[in-house]
N, C-alpha and C positions, 0 to 999 in steps of 0.2 A: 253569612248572617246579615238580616238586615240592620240597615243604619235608621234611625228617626232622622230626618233633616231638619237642618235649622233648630234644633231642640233647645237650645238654650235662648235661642233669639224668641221664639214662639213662647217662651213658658213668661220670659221677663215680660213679653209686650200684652198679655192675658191679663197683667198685675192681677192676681190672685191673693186671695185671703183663707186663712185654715180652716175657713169656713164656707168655701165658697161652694158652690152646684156648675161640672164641667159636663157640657156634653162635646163627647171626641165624635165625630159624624163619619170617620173613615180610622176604624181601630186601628186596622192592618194586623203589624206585629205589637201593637201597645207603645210603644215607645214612647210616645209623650203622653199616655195615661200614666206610665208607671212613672216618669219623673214627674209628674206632677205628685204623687203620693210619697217619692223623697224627699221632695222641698217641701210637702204642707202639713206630712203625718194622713193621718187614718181619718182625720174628723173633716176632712176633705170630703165632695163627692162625684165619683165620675159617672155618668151614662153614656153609652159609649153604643157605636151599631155598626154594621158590617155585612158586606155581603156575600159573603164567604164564610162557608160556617168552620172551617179550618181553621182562620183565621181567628177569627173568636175563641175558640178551643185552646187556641195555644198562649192569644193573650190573656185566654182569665187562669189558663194552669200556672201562667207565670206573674200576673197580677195580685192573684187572689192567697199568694203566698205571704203577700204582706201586709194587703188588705181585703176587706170582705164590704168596704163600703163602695160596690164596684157593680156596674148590672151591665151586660152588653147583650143585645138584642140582633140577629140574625134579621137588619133590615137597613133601611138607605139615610144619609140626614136629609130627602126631601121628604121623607113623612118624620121629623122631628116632632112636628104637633101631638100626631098620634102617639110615640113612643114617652113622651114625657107625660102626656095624662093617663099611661097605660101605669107608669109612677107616681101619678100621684105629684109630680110636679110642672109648679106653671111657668116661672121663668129658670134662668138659668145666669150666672154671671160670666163665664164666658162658653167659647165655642170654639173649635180646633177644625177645620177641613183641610186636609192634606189629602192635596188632588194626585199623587204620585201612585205610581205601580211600587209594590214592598216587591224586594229583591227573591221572599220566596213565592209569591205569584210570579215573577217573570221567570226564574230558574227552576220550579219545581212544581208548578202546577199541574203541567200536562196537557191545559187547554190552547195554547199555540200565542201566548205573548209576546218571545221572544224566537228573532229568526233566526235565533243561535243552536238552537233544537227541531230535530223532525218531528213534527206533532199534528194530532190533529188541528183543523181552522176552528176555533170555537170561539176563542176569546172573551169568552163571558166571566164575569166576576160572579157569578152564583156558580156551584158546585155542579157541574152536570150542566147539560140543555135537554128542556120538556121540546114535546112536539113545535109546542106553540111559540118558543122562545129563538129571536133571530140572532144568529153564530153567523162568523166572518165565511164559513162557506155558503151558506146559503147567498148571504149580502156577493160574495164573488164568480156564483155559478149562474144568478141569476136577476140581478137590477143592470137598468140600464146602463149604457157607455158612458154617457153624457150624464150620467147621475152618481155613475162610479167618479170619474175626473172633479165633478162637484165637491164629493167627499173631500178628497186628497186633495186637494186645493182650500177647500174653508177650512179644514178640521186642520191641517197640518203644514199648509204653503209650501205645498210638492211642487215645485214648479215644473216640475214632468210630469203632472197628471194626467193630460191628454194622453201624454204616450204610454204610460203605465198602464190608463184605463183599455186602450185600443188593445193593449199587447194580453189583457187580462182577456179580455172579448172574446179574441184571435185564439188563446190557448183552451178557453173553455170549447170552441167549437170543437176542437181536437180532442180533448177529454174533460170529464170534471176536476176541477182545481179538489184536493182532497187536503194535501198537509204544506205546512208552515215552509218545505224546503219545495215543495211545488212552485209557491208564492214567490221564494225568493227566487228562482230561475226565470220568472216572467219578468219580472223587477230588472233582474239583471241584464236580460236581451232588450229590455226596453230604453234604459236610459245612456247616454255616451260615458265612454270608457274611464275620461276624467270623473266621472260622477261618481264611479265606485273609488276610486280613490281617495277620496276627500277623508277630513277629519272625523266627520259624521258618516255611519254605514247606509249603502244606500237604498236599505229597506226602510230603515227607521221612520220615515215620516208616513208610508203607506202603513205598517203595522198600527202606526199611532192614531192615524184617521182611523184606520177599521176598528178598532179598538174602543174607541170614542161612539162611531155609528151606535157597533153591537150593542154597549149600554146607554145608551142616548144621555152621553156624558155634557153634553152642551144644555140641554133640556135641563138635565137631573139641577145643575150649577144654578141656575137662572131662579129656579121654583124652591131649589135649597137656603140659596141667599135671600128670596125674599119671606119662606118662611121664620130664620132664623135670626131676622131684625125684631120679627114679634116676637118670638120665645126667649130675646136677650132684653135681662132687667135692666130697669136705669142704671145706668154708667157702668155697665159690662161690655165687654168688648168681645169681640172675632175678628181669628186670627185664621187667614187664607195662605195657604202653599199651592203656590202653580208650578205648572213644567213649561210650559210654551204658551204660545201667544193670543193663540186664541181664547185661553181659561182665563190667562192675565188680564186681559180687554176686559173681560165680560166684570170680572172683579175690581178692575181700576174704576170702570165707568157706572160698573151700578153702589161704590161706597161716594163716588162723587155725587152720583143723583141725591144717595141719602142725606150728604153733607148740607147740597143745594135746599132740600127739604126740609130742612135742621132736625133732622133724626138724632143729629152726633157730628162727630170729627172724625176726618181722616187723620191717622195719629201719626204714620210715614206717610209723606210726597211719592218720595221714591220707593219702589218694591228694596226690599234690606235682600241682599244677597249670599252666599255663603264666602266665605273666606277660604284663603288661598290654603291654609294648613284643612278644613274641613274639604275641600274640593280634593285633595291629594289623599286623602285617606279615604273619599266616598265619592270617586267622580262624576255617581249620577247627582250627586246637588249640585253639580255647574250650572245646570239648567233652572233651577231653584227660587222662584222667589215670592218673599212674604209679604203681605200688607192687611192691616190692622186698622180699626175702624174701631171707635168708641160712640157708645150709645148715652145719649141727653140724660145726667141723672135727676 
């Protein structure tokens, strides 16, 4: 089952009112929709969106048992704009992004998140791939070498990109890369032997770049954040969860430009982390971390 991260640290840094308008920009599994409607009641209100229509499904069956003041929308928070005038509202008091994979996309979706499962390469967070839509096979049967090692180097500081990408090259000559346990034998012939060893497995950061590519998770961040300063009212806040380094950058550096700009304050210095009893009970929040930005009221 999945866990919310940081759920209590994210709801207190939001300071909320029983009256307040939330939009959650990554439902997932709801988890901090639904604790925001135990700490505030009903007269609460969340908008919430998703790219996953499963995901939705499951958090309004389980949402909407306690409340009906609840709408989530089968779309991305970088059209937040669009979806709040589709409601009928303009601003909002705070905002939730939680950049994380939920535990049932990476264990049960089917689409090849985790390389713990033979699956197809798809890795898209929408339900399905249309013709038109680019899946980690396509991105591995057919972009360059030197475009491949680009990924896996910006997106996730592979430091064996080069040889991941060459060995990726090499295996596709021989046949098409098809499923998740493909990926991870080219992985595996690629990097030195202490490499699989380590703490960290040693697909993890290829899966995570391609992961990123497939939904142009770097784009999506940049164009979400900066519409989400406009749709957040005087002295409302957003509240950002990152996994790694690259999401974190992009969120340290564009709530300091805001700060510079006097949009608001940054409300933490430091990213707030999860604690050692939350890390033991959900060891993907290790990686975890929050920071909060309040808006000029």
């Amino acid at each position: 089952m999945h866990k919310a991260v940081l759920l209590k640290e994210t709801i207190d840094g939001l300071d909320l009112k029983p009256d307040s308008i939330v939009f959650d920009g990554t439902l997932g599994a709801g988890g901090h929709s639904e604790e925001i409607f135990k700490r505030f009641g009903l007269k609460i209100k969340v908008i919430a969106t998703d790219r996953d229509v499963e995901a939705i499904n499951r958090a309004t069956a389980k949402i909407c048992k306690e409340s009906c003041n609840f709408q989530a929308f089968l779309s991305d928070y970088r059209k937040i704009n669009f979806v709040l005038e589709k409601v009928g509202v303009k601003n909002v008091n705070g905002i939730i992004l939680d950049l994380g994979l939920s535990s049932d996309q990476l264990d049960f979706s089917g689409r090849g998140f985790s390389f713990k499962n033979n699956e197809p390469l798809l890795m898209t967070f929408s339900n399905g791939a249309g013709e038109e839509q680019i899946t980690a096979k396509i991105i591995l049967n057919s972009w360059g070498e030197e475009t491949l090692a680009d990924i896996l180097y910006g997106y996730s500081d592979e430091k064996y990109s080069r040889k991941i990408a060459k060995g990726i090259v090499a295996a596709r000559n021989r046949k098409p890369i098809e499923t998740t346990s493909d990926l991870v034998e080219i992985i595996k012939h690629a990097v030195p032997f202490s490499y699989q060893k380590g703490k960290i497995h040693f697909a993890t950061k290829t899966f995570q770049a391609l992961r990123m590519a497939v939904n142009d998770e770097v784009e999506a961040l940049k164009e979400g954040l900066n519409k989400s300063i406009e749709a957040l009212d005087c002295g409302g806040r957003i509240a950002v969860i990152s996994f790694h380094s690259t999401e974190d950058r992009i969120v340290k550096d564009t709530f300091r430009k805001w700060q510079e700009e006097k949009k608001g304050k940054v409300i933490n210095k430091k990213p707030i982390t999860a604690g050692e009893e939350e890390v033991r009970d959900n060891p993907r929040s290790r990686s975890a971390k929050l920071r909060i930005f309040k808006k000029n009221d």
